[in-house]
C-alpha positions as CSV (number, residue, x, y, z in Angstrom):
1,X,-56.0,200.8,3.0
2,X,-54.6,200.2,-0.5
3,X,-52.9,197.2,0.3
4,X,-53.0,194.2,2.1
5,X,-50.2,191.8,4.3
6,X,-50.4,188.2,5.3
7,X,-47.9,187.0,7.9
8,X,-47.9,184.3,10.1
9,X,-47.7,184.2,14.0
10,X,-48.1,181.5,16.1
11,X,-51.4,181.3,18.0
12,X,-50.2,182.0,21.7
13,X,-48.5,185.2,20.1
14,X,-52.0,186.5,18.3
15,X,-53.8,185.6,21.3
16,X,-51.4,188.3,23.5
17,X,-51.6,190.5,20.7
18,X,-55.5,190.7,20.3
19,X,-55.9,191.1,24.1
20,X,-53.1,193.8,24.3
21,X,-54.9,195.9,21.4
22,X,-58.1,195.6,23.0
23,X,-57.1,196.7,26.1
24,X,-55.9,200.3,24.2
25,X,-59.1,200.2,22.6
26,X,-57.4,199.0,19.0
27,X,-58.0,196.4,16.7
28,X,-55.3,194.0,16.0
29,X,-54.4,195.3,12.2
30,X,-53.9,199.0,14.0
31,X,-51.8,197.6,16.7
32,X,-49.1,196.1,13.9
33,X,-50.0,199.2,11.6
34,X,-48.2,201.2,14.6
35,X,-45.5,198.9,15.3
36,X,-44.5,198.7,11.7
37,X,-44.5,202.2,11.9
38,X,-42.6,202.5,14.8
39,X,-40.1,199.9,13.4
40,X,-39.3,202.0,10.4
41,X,-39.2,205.1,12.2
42,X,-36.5,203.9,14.9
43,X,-34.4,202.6,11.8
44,X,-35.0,204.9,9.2
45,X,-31.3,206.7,9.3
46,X,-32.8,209.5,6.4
47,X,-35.4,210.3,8.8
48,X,-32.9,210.7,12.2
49,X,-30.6,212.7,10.4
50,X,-33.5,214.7,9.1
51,X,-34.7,215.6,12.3
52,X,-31.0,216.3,13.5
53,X,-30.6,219.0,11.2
54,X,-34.0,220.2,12.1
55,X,-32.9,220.6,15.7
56,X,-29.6,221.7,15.0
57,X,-30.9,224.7,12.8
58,X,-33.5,225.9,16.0
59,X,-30.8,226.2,18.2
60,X,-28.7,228.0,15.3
61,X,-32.1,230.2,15.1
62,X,-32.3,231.1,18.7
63,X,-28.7,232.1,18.9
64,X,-29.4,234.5,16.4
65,X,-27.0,232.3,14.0
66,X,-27.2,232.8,10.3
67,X,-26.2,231.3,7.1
68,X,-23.5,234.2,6.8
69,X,-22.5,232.8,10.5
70,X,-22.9,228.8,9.5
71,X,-20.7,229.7,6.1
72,X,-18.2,231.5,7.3
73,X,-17.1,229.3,10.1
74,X,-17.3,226.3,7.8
75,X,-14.6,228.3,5.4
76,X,-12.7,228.8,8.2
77,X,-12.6,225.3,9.6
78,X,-11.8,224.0,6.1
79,X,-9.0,226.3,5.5
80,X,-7.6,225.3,9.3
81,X,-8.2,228.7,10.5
82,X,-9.9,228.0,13.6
């Protein structure tokens, strides 16, 4: 790891967390890695909408939609043809 954190938690709340990372066979510092991780991931609005698109285009993909398709139907809905 290239960096290091330092936060404070109260020592009922480390003692909860070190048993619940040992019981999924973690160590304590991999059990908040995660969670930050998780954290970020569940909030990071870049990411979501990432993944939205992502999904979106797939089901473009097995409709046999295609840019020519996605393009034209965004002309027409712009020029209030549809």
């Amino acid at each position: 790891m290239a960096n290091h954190m330092l936060i404070r938690i109260d020592d009922d709340l480390k003692t909860k967390l070190t048993r619940l990372a040992r019981a999924e066979g973690k160590t304590t510092s991999g059990m908040v890695r995660e969670l930050i991780r998780e954290y970020i991931k569940d909030r990071d609005i870049s990411a979501y909408i990432d993944g939205l698109w992502d999904r979106i285009g797939t089901k473009f993909i097995k409709r046999g939609i295609g840019p020519a398709q996605i393009d034209k139907a965004i002309r027409e809905t712009r020029n209030g043809r549809r």
